[in-house]
C-alpha positions in Angstrom: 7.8 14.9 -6.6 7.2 14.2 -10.3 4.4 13.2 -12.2 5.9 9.4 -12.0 4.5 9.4 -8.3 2.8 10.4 -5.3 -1.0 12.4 -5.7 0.2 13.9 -9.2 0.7 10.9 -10.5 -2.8 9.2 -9.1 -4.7 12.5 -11.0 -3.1 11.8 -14.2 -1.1 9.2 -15.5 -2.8 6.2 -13.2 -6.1 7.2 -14.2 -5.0 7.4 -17.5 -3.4 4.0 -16.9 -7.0 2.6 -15.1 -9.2 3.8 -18.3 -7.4 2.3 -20.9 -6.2 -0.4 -19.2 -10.0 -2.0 -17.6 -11.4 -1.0 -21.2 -9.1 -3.0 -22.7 -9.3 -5.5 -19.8 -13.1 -5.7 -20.2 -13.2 -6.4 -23.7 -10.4 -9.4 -23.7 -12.5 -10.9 -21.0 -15.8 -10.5 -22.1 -15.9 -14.1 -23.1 -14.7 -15.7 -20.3 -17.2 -13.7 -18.5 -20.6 -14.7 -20.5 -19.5 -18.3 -19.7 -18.8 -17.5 -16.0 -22.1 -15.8 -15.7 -24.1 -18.9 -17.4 -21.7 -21.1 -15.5 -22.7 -19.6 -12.0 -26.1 -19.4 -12.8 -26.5 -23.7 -13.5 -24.0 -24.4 -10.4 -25.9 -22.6 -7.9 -29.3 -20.5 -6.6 -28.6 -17.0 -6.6 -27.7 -13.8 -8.6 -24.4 -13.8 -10.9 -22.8 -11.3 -8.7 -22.0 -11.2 -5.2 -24.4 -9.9 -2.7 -22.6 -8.5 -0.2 -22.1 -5.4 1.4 -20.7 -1.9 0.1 -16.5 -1.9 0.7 -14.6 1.4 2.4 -13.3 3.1 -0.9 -10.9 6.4 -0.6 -11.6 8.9 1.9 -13.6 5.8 4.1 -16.7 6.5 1.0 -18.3 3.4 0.5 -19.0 1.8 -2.9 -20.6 -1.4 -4.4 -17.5 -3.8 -5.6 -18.3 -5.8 -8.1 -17.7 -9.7 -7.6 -18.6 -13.0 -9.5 -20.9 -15.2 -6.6 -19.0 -17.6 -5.2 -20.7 -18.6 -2.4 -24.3 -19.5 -1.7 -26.9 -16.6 -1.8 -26.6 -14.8 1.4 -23.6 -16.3 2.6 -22.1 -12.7 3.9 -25.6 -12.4 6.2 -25.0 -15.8 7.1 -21.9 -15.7 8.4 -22.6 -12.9 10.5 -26.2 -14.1 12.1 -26.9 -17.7 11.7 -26.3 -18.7 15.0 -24.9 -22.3 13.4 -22.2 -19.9 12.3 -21.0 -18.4 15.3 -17.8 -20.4 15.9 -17.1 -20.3 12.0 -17.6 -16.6 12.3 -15.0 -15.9 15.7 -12.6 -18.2 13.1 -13.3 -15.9 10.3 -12.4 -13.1 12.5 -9.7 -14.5 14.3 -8.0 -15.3 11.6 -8.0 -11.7 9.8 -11.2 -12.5 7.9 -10.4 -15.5 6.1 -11.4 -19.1 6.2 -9.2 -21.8 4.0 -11.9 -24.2 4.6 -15.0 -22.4 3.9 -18.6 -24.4 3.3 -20.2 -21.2 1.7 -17.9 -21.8 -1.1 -20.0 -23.2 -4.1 -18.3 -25.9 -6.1 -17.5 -23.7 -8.8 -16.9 -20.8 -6.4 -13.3 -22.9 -5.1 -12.2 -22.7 -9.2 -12.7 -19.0 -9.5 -11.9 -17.8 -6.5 -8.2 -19.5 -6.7 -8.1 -17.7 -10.0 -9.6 -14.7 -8.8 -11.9 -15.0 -11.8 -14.1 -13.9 -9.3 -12.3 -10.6 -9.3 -12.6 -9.7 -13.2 -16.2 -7.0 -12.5 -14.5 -4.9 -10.4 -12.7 -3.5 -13.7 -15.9 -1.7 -14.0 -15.6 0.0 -10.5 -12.3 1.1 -12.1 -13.5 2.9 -15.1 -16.6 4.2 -12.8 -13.1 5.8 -10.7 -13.7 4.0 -7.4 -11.0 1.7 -7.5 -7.8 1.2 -9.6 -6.1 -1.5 -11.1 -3.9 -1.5 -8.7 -4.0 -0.7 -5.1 -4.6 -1.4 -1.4 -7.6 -3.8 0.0 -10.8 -2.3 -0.3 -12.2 -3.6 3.6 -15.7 -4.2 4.5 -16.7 -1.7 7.2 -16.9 -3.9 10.0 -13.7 -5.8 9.2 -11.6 -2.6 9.4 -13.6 -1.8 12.7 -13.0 -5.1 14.6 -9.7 -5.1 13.3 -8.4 -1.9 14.1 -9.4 -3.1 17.9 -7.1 -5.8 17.4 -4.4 -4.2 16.2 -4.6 -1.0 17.5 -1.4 0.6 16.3 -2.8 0.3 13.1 -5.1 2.8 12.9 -2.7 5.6 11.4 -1.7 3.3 8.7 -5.0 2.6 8.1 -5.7 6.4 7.6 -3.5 6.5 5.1 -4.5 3.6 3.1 -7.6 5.1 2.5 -6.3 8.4 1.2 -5.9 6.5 -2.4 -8.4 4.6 -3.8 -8.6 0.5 -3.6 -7.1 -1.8 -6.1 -8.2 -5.0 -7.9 -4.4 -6.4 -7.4 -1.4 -4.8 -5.4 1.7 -5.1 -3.4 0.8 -8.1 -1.0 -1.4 -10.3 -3.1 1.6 -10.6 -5.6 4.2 -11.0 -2.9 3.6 -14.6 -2.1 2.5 -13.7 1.3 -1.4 -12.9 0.8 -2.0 -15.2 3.9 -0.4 -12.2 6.4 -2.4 -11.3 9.1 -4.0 -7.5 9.3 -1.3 -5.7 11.2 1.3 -6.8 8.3 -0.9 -6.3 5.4 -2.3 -2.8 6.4 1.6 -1.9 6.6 2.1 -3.6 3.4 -0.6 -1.4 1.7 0.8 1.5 3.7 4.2 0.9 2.4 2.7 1.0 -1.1 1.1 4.1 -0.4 4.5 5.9 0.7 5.9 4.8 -2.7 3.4 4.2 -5.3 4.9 5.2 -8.8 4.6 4.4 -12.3 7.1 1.7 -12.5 5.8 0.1 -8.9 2.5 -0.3 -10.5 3.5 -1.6 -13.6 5.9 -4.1 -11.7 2.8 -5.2 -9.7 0.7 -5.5 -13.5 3.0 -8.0 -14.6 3.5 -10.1 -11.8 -0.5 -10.2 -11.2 -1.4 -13.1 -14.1 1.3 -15.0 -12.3 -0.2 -14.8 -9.4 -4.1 -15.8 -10.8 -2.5 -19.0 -12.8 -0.7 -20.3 -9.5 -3.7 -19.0 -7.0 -1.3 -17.4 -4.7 -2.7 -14.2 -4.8 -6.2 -15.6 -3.9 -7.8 -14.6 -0.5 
């Protein structure tokens, strides 16, 4: 194994890679993210960023990932309790935890979540070295829980998906086929895992814009 790949390769070069490139990142879209913050504030009630719960990060540590709001204050909670919400909630879950039709979704929320505008903060969870640009899912607790019952034979790919840290793109959301159910995408991000590399990520870098102008890689 060389320094191009593998755990050597996360230590040095990626984070290398991951500091220079959010930095950069941060700066180009610092812009675009004053107006989204001032554009999310006169859509709808609530704080700029997402309040939702902390995500499963490497080694199953949680962490705060930072999102752009793009649903209605409290819509996580919502979903989960509001009794009006319990058959939305068994869809949400049936359907690896996504709705395509989704009435928490603010009006603005639809633009940048197709985008995944919504995604541009978490390039501050990269510098802070709890994610990387690229990478598996970062999963809410519960969702990696209830779906791990589901698909049980999952559960050693799962392990090693969290042995590296999340991304903010990677393999499957640039693949065309973000709309996968669990079972396939954990072995997607497991398959990543296996052979994660310099020119892997870099291939997955460039195809990532494509994928936030068409909204393919949305979720």
């Amino acid at each position: 194994m060389n320094c191009f790949n593998g755990e050597k390769y996360d230590k040095t070069i990626k984070r290398y890679i991951d500091i220079l490139g959010s930095s950069v990142l941060l700066i180009i879209f610092s812009p675009l993210c004053l107006l989204l913050s001032l554009a999310i504030k006169l859509d709808s009630s609530g704080p700029v960023f997402a309040d939702t719960p902390e995500r499963i990060g490497k080694g199953g540590k949680l962490f705060k990932m930072l999102k752009f709001r793009s649903m209605i204050e409290n819509a996580h909670q919502m979903l989960r309790r509001d009794p009006r919400m319990k058959s939305l909630y068994e869809q949400y879950k049936k359907n690896s935890y996504k709705l395509k039709e989704d009435p928490r979704v603010t009006t603005l929320g639809r633009f940048i979540r197709k985008h995944s505008f919504d995604e541009i903060p978490q390039l501050v969870n990269v510098l802070k070295g709890e994610m990387s640009l690229v990478g598996p899912r970062a999963y809410y607790p519960d969702e990696l829980s209830n779906q791990q019952k589901k698909y049980p034979d999952t559960r050693e790919l799962v392990k090693k998906v969290l042995s590296i840290k999340p991304g903010i793109t990677g393999y499957w959301q640039v693949s065309g086929r973000s709309e996968v159910n669990f079972d396939k995408r954990i072995a997607m991000d497991a398959d990543y895992v296996d052979n994660r590399s310099l020119w892997y990520d870099i291939k997955i870098l460039i195809k990532t814009p494509f994928a936030m102008i068409s909204g393919k890689g949305a979720v």
